[in-house]
C-alpha positions as a Markdown table, in Angstrom:
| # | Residue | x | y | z |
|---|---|---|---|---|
| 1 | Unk | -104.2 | 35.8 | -205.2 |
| 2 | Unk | -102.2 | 35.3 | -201.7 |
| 3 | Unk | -102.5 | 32.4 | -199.3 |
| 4 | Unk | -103.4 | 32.8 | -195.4 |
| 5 | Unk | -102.0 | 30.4 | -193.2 |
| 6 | Unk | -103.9 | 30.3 | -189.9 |
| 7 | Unk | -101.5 | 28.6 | -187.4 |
| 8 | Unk | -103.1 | 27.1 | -183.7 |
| 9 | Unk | -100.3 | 28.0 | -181.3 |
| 10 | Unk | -99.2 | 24.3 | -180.0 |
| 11 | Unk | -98.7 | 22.8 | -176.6 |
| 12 | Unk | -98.1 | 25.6 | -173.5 |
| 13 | Unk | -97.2 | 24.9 | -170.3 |
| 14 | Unk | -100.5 | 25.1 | -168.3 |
| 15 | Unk | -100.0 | 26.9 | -164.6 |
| 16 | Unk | -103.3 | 27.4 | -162.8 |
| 17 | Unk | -101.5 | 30.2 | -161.0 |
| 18 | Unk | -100.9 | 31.9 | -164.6 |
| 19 | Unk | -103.6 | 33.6 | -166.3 |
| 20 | Unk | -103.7 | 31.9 | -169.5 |
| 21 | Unk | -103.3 | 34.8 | -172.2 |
| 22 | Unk | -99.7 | 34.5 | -170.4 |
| 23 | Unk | -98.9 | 31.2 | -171.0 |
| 24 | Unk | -95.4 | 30.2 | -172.8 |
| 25 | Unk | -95.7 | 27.9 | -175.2 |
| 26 | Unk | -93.8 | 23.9 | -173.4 |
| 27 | Unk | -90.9 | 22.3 | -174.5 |
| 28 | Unk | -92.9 | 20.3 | -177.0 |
| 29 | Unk | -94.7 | 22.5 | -178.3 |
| 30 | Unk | -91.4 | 24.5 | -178.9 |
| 31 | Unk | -89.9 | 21.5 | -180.7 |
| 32 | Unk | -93.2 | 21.2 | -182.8 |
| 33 | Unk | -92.9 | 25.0 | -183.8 |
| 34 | Unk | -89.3 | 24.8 | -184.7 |
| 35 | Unk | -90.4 | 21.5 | -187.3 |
| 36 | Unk | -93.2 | 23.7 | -188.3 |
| 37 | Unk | -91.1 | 26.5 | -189.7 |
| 38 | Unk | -89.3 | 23.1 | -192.1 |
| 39 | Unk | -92.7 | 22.8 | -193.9 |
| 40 | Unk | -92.6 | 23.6 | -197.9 |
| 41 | Unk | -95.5 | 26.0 | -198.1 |
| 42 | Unk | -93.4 | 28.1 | -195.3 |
| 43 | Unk | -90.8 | 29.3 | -197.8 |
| 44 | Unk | -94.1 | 31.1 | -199.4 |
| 45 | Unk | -94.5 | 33.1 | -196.2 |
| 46 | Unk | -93.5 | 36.7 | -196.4 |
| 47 | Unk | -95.5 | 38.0 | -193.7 |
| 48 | Unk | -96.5 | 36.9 | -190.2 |
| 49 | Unk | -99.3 | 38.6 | -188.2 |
| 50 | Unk | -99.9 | 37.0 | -184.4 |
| 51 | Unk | -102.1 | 37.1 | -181.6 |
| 52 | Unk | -100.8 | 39.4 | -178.9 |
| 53 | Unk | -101.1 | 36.5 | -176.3 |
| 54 | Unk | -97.9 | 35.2 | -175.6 |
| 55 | Unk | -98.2 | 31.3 | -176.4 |
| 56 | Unk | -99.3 | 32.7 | -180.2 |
| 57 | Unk | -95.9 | 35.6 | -179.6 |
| 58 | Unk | -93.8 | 32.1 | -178.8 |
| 59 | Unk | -94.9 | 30.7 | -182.2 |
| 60 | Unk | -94.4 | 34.0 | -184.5 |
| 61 | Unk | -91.2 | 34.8 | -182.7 |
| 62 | Unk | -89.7 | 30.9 | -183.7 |
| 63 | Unk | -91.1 | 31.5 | -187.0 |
| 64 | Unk | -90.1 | 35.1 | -187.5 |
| 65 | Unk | -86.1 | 33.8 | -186.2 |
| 66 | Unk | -86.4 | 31.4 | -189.6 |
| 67 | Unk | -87.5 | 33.5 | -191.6 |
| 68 | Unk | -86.2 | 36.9 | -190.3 |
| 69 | Unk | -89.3 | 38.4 | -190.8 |
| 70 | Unk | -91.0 | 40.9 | -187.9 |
| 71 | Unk | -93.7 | 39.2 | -186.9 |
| 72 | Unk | -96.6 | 42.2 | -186.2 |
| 73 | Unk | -98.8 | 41.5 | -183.3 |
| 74 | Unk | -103.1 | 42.4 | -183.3 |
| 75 | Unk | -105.5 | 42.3 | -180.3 |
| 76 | Unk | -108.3 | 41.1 | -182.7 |
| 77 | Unk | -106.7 | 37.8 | -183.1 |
| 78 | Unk | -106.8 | 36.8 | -179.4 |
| 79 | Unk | -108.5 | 33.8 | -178.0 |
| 80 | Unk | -112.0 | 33.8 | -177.0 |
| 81 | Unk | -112.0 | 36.1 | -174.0 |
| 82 | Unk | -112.8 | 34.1 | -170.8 |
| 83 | Unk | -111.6 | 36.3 | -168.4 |
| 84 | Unk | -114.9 | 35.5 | -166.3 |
| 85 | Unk | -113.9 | 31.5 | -164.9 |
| 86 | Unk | -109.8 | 31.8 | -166.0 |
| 87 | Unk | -108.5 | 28.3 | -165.8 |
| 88 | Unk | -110.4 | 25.3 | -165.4 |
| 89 | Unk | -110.2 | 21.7 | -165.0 |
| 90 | Unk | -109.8 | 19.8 | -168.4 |
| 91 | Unk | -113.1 | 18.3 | -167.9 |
| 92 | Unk | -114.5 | 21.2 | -166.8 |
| 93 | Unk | -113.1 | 23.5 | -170.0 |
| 94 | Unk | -114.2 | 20.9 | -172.1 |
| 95 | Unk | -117.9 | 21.1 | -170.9 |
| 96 | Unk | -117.9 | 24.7 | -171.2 |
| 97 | Unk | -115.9 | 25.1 | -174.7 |
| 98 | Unk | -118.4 | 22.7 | -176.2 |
| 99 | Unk | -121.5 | 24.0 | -174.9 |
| 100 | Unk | -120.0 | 27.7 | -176.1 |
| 101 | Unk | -120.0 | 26.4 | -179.5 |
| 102 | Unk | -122.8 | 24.8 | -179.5 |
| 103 | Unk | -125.4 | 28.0 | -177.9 |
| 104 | Unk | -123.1 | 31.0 | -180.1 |
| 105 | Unk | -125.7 | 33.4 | -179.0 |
| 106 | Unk | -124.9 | 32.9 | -175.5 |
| 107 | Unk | -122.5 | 34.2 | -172.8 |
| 108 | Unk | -121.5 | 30.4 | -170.9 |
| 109 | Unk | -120.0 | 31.1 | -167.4 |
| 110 | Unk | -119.3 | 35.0 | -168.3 |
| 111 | Unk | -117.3 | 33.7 | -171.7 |
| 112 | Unk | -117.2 | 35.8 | -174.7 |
| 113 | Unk | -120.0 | 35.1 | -176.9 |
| 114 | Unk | -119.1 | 32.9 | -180.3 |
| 115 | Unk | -120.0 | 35.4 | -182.5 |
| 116 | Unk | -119.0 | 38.2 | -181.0 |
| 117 | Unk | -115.9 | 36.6 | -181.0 |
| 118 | Unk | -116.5 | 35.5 | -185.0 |
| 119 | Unk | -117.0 | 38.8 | -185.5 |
| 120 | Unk | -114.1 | 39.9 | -184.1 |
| 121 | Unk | -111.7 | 37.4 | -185.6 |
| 122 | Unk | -113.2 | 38.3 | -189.1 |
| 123 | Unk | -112.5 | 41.5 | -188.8 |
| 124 | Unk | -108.7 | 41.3 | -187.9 |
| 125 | Unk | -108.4 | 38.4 | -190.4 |
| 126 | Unk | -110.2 | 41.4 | -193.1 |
| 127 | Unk | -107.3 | 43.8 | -191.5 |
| 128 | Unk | -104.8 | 41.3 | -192.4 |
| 129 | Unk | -106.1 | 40.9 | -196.3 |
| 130 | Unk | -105.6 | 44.5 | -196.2 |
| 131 | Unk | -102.6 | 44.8 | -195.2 |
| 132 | Unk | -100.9 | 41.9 | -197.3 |
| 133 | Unk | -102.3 | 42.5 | -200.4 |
| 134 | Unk | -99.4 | 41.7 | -202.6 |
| 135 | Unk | -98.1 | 39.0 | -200.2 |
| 136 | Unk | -97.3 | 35.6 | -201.8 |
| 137 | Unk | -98.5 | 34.3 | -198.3 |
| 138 | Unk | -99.2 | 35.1 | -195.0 |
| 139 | Unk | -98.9 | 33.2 | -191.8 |
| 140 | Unk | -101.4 | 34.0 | -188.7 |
| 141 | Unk | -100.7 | 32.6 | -185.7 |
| 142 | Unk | -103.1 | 32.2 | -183.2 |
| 143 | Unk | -105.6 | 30.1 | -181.2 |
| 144 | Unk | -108.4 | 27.0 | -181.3 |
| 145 | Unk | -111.0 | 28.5 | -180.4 |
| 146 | Unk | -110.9 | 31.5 | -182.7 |
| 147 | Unk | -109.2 | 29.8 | -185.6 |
| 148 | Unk | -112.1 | 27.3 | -185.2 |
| 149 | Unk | -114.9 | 30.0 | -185.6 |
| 150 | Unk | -113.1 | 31.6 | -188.1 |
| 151 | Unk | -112.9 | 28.0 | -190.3 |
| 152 | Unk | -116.9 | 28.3 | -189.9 |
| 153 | Unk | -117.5 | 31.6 | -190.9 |
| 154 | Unk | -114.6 | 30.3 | -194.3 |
| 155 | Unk | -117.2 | 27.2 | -194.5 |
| 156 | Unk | -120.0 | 28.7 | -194.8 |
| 157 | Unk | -121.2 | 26.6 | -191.8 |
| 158 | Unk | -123.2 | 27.3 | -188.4 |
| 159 | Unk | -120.3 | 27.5 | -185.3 |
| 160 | Unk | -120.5 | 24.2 | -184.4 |
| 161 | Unk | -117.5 | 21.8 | -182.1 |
| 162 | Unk | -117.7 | 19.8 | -185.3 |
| 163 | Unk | -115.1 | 22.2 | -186.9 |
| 164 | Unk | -112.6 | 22.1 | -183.4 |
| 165 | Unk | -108.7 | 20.8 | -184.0 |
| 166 | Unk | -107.6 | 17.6 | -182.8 |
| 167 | Unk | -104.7 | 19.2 | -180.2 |
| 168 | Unk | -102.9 | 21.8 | -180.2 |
| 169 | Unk | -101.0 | 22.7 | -183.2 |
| 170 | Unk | -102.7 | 23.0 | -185.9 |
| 171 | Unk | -103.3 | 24.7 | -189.1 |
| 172 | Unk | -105.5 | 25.5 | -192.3 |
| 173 | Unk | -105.1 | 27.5 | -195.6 |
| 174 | Unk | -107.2 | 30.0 | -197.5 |
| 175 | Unk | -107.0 | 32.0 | -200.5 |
| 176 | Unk | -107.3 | 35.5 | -200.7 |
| 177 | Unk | -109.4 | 37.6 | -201.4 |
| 178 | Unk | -111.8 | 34.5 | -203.0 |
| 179 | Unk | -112.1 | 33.4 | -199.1 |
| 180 | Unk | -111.9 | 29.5 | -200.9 |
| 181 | Unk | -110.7 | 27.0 | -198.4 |
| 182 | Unk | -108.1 | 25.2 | -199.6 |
| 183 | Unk | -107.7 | 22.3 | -196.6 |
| 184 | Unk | -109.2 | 22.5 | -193.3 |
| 185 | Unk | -106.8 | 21.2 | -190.2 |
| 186 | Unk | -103.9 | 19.7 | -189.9 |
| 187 | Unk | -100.9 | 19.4 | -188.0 |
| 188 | Unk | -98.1 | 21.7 | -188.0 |
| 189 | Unk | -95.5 | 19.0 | -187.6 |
| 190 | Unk | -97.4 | 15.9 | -189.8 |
């Protein structure tokens, strides 16, 4: 039996100008990261997997400088492609985040569908079981959105913005290869 730790990048530094997949993780959410890597069940970790986005690189790279571990980096763990409207308002992302989890089926604004995006977060998670097998523990570090499906799929529940972090910055725990939830989320640095 291992243990996955699915880590929500924390706060970035949000620049319209930017497209997001290529936002650096603030000052805050640098200090929350570096408290993160101080947590007991992190001394478990002996390998960390990210999201090729950079805010989720920021997180592995503070966490691979701890534990000086190579953090290794998959496509299949990026956020929810939405490529089609790039940044919007926070009302406006709001509106459109819930009503993507809410209609899975369906492609809001040119988003990524929810479960394609299920899908494909399942199947890098599945590459990560793979490739970890004899790992104590694992740390994956990504994002909300996908971490959020994934939770759904762990649940056994319909995608729903029931199952959505508070913030940025969160995290949950699974067994391996049982798939048995062991706490949904909760903050990096509480």
């Amino acid at each position: 039996m291992s243990k996955i730790f699915y880590i929500s990048h924390p706060e970035v530094v949000i620049d319209p100008a930017v497209p997001v997949p290529k936002w650096l993780l603030s000052e805050v959410g640098r200090a929350r990261a570096a408290l993160l890597c101080h947590r007991e069940w992190m001394r478990e970790v002996e390998a960390i997997y990210s999201s090729s986005e950079r805010k989720a690189r920021d997180l592995a790279e503070i966490i691979s400088a701890t534990l000086s571990i190579a953090p290794r980096y998959l496509d299949g763990l990026c956020e929810i492609d939405r490529t089609s409207t790039g940044f919007l308002e926070a009302k406006d992302h709001e509106a459109t985040a819930n009503a993507f989890f809410t209609h899975p089926q369906v492609s809001i604004s040119g988003w990524e569908r929810a479960t394609d995006a299920q899908a494909r977060i399942a199947a890098a998670i599945g590459s990560v079981i793979d490739q970890t097998r004899e790992a104590q523990a694992v740390a994956v570090c990504g994002h909300g959105g996908v971490g959020t499906l994934y939770l759904c799929k762990l649940k056994g529940v319909a995608i729903s913005p029931d199952e959505q972090q508070r913030g940025m910055g969160n995290y949950y725990a699974f067994e391996t290869p049982s798939l048995r939830l062991i706490h949904g989320w909760r903050p990096i640095d509480g």
